[in-house]
C-alpha positions as CSV (number, residue, x, y, z in Angstrom):
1,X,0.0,0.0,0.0
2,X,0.7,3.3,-1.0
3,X,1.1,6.3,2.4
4,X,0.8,9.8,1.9
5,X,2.5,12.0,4.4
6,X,0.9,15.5,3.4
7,X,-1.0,15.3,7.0
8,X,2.5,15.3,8.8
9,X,4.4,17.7,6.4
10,X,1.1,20.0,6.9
11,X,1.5,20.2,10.7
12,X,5.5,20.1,10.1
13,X,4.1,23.8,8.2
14,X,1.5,24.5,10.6
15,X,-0.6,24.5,7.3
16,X,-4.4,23.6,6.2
17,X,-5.6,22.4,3.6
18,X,-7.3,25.8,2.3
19,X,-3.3,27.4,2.6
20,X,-2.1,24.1,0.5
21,X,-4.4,25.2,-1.5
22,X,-3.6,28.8,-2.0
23,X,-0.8,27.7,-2.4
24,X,-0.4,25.3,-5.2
25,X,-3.1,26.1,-7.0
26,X,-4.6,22.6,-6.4
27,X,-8.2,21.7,-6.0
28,X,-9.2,21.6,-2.2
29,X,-10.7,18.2,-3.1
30,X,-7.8,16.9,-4.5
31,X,-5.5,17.7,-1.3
32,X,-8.6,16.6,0.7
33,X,-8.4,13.3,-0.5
34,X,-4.7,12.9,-0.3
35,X,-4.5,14.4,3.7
36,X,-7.5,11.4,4.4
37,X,-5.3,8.8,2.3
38,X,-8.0,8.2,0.6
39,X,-6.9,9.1,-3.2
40,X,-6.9,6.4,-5.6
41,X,-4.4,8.0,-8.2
42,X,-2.5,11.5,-7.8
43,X,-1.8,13.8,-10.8
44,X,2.0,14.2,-11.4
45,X,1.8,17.8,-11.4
46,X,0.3,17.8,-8.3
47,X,3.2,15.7,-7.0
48,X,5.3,18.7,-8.3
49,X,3.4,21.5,-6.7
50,X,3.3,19.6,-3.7
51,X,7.1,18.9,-3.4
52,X,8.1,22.3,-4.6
53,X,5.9,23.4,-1.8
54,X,7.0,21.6,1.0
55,X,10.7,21.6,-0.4
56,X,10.8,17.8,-0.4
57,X,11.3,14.7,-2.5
58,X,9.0,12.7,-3.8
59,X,10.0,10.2,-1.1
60,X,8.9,12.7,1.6
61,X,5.4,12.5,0.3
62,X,4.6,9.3,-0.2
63,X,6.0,5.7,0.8
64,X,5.4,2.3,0.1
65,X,5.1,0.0,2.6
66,X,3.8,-4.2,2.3
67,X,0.7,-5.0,3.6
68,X,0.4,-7.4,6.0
69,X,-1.7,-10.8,5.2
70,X,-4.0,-12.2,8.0
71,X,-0.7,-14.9,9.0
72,X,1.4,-11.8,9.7
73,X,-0.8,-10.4,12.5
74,X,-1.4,-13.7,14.2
């Protein structure tokens, strides 16, 4: 599974979602969506506008981690 970390790099900036908006230029929906990880796909320019915001790599933003099957968390 795919984690976005715009919820912590938002508090790291003492920033809502209307300022990330402001900001970049990006619908408020859109960064709704990806502060709730709950986007299903992410524009690549908004990838951009979100790392040239926050001064990060792509990295920063987002992370892949394995999920765990149901023999894992016995």
């Amino acid at each position: 599974m795919v984690r976005c970390h715009l919820a912590r790099l938002m508090g790291e900036h003492k920033m809502k979602i209307v300022d990330v908006a402001r900001e970049t230029g990006l619908n408020r929906n859109t960064i709704t969506l990806l502060y709730k990880e709950t986007a299903q796909r992410i524009d690549l320019d908004a990838l951009d506008k979100l790392c040239n915001l926050f001064k990060c790599e792509v990295g920063d933003l987002l992370e892949y981690q394995e999920e765990r099957t149901k023999n894992e968390n016995d």
